[in-house]
Each structure stands twice: as C-alpha cells, then as structure tokens.
C-alpha positions as CSV (number, residue, x, y, z in Angstrom):
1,X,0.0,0.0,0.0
2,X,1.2,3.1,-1.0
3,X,0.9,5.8,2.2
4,X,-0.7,8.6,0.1
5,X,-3.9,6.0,-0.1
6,X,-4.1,6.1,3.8
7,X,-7.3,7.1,4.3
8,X,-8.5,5.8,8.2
9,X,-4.9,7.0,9.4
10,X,-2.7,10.2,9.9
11,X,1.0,9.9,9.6
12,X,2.9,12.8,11.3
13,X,6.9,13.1,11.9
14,X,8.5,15.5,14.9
15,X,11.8,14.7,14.5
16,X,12.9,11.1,16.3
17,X,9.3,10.6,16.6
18,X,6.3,9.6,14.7
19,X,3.0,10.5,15.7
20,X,0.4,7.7,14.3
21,X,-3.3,9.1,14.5
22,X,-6.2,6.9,14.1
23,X,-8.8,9.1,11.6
24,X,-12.2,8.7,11.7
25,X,-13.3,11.0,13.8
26,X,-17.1,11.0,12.7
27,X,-17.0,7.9,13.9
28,X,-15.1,8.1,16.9
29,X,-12.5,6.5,15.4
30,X,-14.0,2.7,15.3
31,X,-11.9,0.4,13.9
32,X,-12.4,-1.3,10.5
33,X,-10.7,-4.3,8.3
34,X,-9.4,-1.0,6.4
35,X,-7.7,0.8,9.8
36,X,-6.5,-2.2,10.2
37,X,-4.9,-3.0,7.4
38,X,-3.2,0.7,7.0
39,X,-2.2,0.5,11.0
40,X,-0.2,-2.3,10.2
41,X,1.2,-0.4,6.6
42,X,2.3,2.3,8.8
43,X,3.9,0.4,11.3
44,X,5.9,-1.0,8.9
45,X,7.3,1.7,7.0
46,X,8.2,3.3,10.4
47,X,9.9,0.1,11.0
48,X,12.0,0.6,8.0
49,X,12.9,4.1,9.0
50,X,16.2,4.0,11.0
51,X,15.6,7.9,12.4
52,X,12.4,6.7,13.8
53,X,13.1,6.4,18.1
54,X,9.7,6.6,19.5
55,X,6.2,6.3,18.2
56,X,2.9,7.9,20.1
57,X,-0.7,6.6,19.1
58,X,-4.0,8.7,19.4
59,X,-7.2,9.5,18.5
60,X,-8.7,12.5,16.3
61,X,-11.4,14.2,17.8
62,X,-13.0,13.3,21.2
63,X,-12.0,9.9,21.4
64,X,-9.2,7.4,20.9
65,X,-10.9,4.0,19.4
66,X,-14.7,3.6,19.8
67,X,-14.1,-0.3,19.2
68,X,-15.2,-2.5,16.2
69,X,-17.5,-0.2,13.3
70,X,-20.9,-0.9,14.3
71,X,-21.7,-1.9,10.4
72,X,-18.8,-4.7,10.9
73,X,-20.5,-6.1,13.5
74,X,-23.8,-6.4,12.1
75,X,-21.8,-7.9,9.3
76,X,-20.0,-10.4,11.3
77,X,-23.7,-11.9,12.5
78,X,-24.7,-11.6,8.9
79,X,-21.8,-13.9,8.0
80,X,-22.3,-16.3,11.1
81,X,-18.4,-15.6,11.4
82,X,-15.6,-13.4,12.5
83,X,-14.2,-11.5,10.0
84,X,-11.0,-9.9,10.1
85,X,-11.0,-7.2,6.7
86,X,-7.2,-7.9,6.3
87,X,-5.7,-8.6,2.9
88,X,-4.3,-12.2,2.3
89,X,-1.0,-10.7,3.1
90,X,-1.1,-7.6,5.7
91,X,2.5,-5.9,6.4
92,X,4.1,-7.5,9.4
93,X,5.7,-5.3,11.7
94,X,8.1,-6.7,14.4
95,X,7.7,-10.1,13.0
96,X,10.6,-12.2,12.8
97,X,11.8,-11.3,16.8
98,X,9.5,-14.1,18.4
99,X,7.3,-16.7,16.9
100,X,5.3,-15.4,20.3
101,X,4.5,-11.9,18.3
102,X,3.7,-13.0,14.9
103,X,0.5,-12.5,16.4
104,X,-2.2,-9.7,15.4
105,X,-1.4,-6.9,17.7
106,X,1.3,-8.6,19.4
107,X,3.5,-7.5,16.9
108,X,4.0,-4.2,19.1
109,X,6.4,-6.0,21.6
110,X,8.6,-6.9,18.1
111,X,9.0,-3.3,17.4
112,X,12.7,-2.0,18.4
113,X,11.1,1.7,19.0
114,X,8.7,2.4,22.5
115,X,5.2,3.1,21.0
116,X,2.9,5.4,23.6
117,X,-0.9,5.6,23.4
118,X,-2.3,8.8,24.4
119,X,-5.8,7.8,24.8
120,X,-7.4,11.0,24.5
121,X,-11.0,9.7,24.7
122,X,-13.3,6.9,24.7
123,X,-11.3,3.4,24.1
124,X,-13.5,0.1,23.8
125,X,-13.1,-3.1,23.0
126,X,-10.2,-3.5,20.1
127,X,-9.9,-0.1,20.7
128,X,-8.9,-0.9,24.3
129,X,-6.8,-3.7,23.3
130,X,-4.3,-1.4,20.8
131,X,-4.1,0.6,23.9
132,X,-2.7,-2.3,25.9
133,X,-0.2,-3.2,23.4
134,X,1.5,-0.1,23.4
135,X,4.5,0.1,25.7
136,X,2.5,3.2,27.7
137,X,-0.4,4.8,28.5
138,X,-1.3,8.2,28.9
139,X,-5.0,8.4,29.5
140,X,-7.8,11.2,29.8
141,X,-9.2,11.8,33.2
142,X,-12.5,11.7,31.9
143,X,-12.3,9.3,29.2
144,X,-14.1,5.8,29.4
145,X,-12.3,2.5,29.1
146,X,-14.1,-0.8,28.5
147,X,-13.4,-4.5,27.2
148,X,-17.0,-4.3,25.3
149,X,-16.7,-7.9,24.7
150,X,-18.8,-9.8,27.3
151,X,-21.9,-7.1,26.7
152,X,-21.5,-8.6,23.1
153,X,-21.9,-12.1,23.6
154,X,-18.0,-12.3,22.6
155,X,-14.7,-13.8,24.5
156,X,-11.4,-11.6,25.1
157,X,-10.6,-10.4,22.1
158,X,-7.1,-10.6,20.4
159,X,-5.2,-11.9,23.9
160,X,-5.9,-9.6,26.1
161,X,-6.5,-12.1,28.8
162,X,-3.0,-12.4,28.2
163,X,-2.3,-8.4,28.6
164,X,-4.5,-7.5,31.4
165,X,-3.2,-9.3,33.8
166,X,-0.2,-8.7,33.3
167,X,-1.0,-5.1,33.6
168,X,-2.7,-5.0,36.3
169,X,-3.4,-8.2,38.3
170,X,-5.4,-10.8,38.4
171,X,-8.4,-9.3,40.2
172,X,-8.2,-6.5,38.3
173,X,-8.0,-7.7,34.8
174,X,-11.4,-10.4,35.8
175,X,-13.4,-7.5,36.5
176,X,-12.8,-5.5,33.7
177,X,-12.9,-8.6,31.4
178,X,-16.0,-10.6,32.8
179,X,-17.9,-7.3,33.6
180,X,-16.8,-5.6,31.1
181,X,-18.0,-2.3,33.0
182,X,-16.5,1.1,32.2
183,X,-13.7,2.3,33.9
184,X,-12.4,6.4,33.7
185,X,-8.7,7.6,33.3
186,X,-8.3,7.9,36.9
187,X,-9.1,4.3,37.8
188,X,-7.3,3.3,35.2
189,X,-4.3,4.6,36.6
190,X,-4.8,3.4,40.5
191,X,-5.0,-0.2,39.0
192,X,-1.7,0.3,37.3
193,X,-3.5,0.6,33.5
194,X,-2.9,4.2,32.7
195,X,0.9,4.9,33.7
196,X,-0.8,8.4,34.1
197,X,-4.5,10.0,34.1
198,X,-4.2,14.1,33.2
199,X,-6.9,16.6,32.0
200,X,-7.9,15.4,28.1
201,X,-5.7,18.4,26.5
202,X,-2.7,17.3,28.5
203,X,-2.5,13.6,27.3
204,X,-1.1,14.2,23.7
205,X,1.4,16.8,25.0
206,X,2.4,14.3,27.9
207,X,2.7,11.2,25.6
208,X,4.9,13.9,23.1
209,X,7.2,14.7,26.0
210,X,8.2,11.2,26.8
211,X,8.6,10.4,23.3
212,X,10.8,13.4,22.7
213,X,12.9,12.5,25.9
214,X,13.4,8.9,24.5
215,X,14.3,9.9,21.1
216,X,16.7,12.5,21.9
217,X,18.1,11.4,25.0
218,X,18.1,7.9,25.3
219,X,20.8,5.5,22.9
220,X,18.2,4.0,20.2
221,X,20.3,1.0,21.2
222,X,19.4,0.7,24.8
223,X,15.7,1.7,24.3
224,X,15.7,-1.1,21.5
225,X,17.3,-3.5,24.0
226,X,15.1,-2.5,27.2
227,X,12.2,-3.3,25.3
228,X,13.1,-6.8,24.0
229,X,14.4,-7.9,27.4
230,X,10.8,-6.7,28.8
231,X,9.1,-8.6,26.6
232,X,10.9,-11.4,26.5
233,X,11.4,-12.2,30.0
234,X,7.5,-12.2,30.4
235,X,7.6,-15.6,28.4
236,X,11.2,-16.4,30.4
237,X,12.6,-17.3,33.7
238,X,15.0,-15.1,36.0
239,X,17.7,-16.8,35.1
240,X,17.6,-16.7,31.7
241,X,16.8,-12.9,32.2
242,X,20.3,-12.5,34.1
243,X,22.3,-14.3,32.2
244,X,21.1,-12.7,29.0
245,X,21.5,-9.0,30.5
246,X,25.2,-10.2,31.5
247,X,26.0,-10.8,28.2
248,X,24.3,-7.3,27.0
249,X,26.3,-5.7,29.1
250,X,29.8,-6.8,27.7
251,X,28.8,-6.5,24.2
252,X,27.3,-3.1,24.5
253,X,29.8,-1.9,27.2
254,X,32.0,-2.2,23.9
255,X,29.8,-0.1,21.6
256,X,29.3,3.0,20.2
257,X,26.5,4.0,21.7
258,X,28.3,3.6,25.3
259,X,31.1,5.6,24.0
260,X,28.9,8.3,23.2
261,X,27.1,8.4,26.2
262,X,29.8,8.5,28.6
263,X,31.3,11.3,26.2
264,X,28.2,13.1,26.6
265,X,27.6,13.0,30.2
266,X,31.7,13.9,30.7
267,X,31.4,17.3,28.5
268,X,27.9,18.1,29.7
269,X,26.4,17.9,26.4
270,X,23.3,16.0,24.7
271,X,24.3,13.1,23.5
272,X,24.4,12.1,20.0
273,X,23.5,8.4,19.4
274,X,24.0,6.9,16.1
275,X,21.0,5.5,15.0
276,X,20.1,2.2,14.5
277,X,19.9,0.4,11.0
278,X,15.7,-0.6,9.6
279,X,14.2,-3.5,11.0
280,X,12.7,-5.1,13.9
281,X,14.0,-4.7,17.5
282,X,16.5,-7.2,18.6
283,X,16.6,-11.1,19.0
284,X,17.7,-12.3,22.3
285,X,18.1,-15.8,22.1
C-alpha cells in the first residue's frame, strides 16, 4: 500500500518521533478491516525508518478508538463468522523477533522503538486492546475505558487475557474482562493501567514529551534493547533474564552507543546516538 492512499490514518513526523493518528473521527474512530490494514502499513514503513526512536498513538477528535464499526458487527452476525478485513498478506511489523509476536497486535512487543498511546478519549473493545499493546499509556481523566466484549456475547478479544493481567493483576484484569463495565482515566491509573490520568488536553502533550525524551536522549540502542528484554522475560525465567543481560552488558559496554554516552555526560552535552539500522527490534536468544 502506497501511504498517500491512507485514508482511516494520519501519519505525522516530529523529529525522532512519529505520531500515528487513528482518523475517523465522525465515527469516533472505530476500527475497521481498512484501519487495520493501513495500522499495520504504517507500522511498517516506520519500521523501516532507522531515524524513527519513539512512536505515540491517538485518536482525532473526542476519542481514541470507539471499538469495532458498528456496520462490521452487524456484518460479522450476517456472515455467522468473524471476519478480520485484512488482505491475504497484511505488512508484518516486528515479525521475525519471536514466533510469540507473529500474532495480530502482538507485533508491538517486536517493534525496536517504544510506542505510547495517548488515549485522549473513549477506548473500547479493540480499541482498548491497541491501547494495551502499546508500551504506555497516557489516558484522559475523563475518558471511558471498556473490554465491550462480554456485553457482546463475545470472549477476550485478540489476547488480552494475556495483557490484562499482566498489567494490572489478576483481580483487576477479571473485572474489567468478565464485567466488562467502564472504567475512567483515573481508575485506570490506580490499578496500574494508565501509567498516568491528566486533563484530556494534556494527554497528547504528555505522551509527546516522553517520546521526545526517548528519542533524543536515550541511545536508540538501549531503548531497542530495554524493550526486548521486557518482553521477553515475560515468556522467560530469572535466570535466563540475568544471564542474558550479563551478556548485553559486555557486548554493548564495547559499543558505540556507550562511547557516546559516557562522552556526553563527561562534557555536559546531549548526546548524540548513532542511529540504529531498519528493522525489527532485537533477537535475544
């Protein structure tokens, strides 16, 4: 897909960072085969971008992801089936780092970049679950969160059973996904889901500012490397986890980017990280 055909989604650079903006806004943003399939388009050509360091997600207009069109669910009991509106072959961003993330949505943990949501606004069902892929959350005060899926006759969708709980407990993630009742930014943040609830015009400028830091102050390297080792060592053991970082250390201590940073923080200077080359984020094992 060619980028100038996006038509469900906003692509917008500020300097190391991208800012990826879900466009429907007539229709609160509900998600469709289409959104879908250019969500994943974009992804991928930031992937490919080596000046890319940080990526924020968010809604236009009053709300961040509505859930699932109500015309595709209508069409799904039509069809007596669930259907998915991707092509045969979608793009597959952060594919290739863990057979674990070749996974719809789960491809976020692949990424070697931090992606942010700044959930400016109502975020249900699918439209919750992007939210919980991201690496953060920055979330309205006043904006409503739900899982939808229970009050549509419908499981947890795309693994968030998975997410949740690893989010935010046990108890937490089985009321929100058997319930399925509506939760506000501030909630969401005592429970550990929101990594912080602000006034709505603050969450885009928040989620911005921690981007920014990242991508200008952190080696592309170590945020690339951060992330894997998070993700990874939710599927792993401790031990594995320490004896992986032990051998990070020596071959980083070594690099370029280490070089850099020490030079940096000895002349009092920003630092200067070399960027890292296209592709997915690193393979640990």
């Amino acid at each position: 897909m060619d980028l100038s055909d996006l038509r469900t989604i906003r692509l917008e650079r500020d300097g190391g960072v991208a800012i990826v903006t879900l466009d429907r806004p007539d229709r609160m943003n509900a998600w469709t085969g289409r959104m879908h399939t250019e969500y994943r388009e974009v992804f991928a050509h930031l992937e490919a971008d080596p000046t890319v360091r940080a990526a924020v997600v968010t809604g236009s207009g009053r709300a961040f992801c509505a859930g699932a069109d109500t015309a595709a669910l209508e069409g799904h009991v039509a069809a007596g089936g669930y259907d998915r509106g991707l092509p045969p072959e979608p793009a597959t961003p952060g594919h290739g780092v863990r057979t674990e993330y070749d996974h719809a949505f789960a491809w976020h943990y692949g990424l070697r970049f931090p992606v942010v949501a700044a959930v400016n606004g109502p975020a249900a069902g699918v439209g919750l679950v992007l939210a919980c892929y991201a690496d953060l959350r920055f979330v309205a005060d006043d904006a409503k969160l739900t899982t939808s899926a229970p009050r549509l006759g419908l499981p947890a969708e795309y693994g968030l059973s998975w997410v949740l709980p690893r989010l935010v407990g046990i108890g937490h993630a089985a009321d929100l996904l058997i319930s399925s009742r509506v939760i506000r930014g501030a909630e969401a943040e005592r429970i550990g889901l929101a990594n912080r609830s602000l006034p709505t015009a603050e969450v885009l400028p928040a989620a911005l500012d921690w981007a920014r830091s990242v991508a200008e102050e952190v080696a592309p390297e170590s945020a690339a490397l951060a992330k894997a080792q998070l993700y990874a060592d939710l599927h792993g053991d401790v031990g594995t986890a320490v004896k992986v970082s032990e051998r990070l250390l020596d071959e980083t201590i070594a690099g370029d980017g280490y070089a850099e940073g020490v030079a940096a923080w000895m002349g009092k200077r920003p630092p200067r990280f070399p960027d890292l080359p296209a592709g997915p984020g690193p393979r640990l094992g």
